[in-house]
C-alpha positions in Angstrom: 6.5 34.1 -6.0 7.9 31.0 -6.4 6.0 27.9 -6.8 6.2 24.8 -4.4 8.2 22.0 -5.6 6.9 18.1 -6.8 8.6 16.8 -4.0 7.3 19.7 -1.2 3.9 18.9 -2.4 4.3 14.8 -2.0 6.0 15.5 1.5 3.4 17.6 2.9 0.7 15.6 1.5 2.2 12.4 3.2 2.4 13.8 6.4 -0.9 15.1 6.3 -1.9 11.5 5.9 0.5 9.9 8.4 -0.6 12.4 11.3 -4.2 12.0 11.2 -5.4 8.5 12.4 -8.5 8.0 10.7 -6.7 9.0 7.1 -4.2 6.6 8.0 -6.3 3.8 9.7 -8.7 3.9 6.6 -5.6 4.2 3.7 -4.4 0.6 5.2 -8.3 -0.9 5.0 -8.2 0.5 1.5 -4.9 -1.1 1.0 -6.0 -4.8 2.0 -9.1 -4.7 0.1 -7.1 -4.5 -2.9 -5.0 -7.1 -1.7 -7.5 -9.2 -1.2 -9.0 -8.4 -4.4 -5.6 -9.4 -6.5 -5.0 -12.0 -4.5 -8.3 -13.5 -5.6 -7.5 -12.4 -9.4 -4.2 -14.0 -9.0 -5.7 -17.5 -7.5 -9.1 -17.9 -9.4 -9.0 -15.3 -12.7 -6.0 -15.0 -14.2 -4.1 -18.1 -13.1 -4.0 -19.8 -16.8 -2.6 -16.0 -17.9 0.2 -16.2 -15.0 0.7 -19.7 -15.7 1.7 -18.9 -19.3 5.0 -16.9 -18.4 7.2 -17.0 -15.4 8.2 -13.2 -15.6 4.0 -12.2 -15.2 3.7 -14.8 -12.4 6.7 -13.0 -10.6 6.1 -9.9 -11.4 2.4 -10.2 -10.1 3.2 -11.8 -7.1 5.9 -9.7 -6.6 4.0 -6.3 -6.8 1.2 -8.4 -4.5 4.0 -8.9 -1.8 5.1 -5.6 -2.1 2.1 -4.2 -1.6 1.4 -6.5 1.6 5.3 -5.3 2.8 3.9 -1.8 2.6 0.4 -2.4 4.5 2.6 -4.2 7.3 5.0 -1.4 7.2 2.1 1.2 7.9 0.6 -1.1 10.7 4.2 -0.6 12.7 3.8 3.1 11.8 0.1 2.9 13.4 1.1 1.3 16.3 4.2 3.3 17.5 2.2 6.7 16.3 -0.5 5.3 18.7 2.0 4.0 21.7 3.2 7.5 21.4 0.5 9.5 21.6 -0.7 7.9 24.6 
């Protein structure tokens, strides 16, 4: 028997998510609560620690944007899947 492979496992998992709506619809909400959530860290918490260093500020707001790239990037996604299906 051979066994199912990492990337098999991630692949299937993802398109389980990406073709059911409501999985997808609430893995973005999840996604921009924690956005919000850093974002506040990042303007009210920790701004005297990402003051201290350059490379933490960018690298914090850099993951933040990232992470606001990949919500807008699943929005698209949500829209065409939903253009599509009706």
């Amino acid at each position: 028997m051979k066994r199912e492979s990492y990337f098999s496992r991630c692949r299937s998992l993802a398109k389980g998510i990406l073709d059911d709506r409501v999985q997808r619809r609430s893995m973005v909400t999840q996604l921009l609560i924690i956005v919000l959530i850093l974002v506040a860290l990042g303007n009210w918490v920790i701004t005297d620690w990402l003051s201290d260093g350059v490379i933490r500020f960018v690298v914090f707001w850099g993951l933040v944007t990232l992470l606001v790239l990949f919500i807008l990037l699943m929005a698209v996604y949500d829209l065409l899947k939903v253009m599509r299906d009706e």
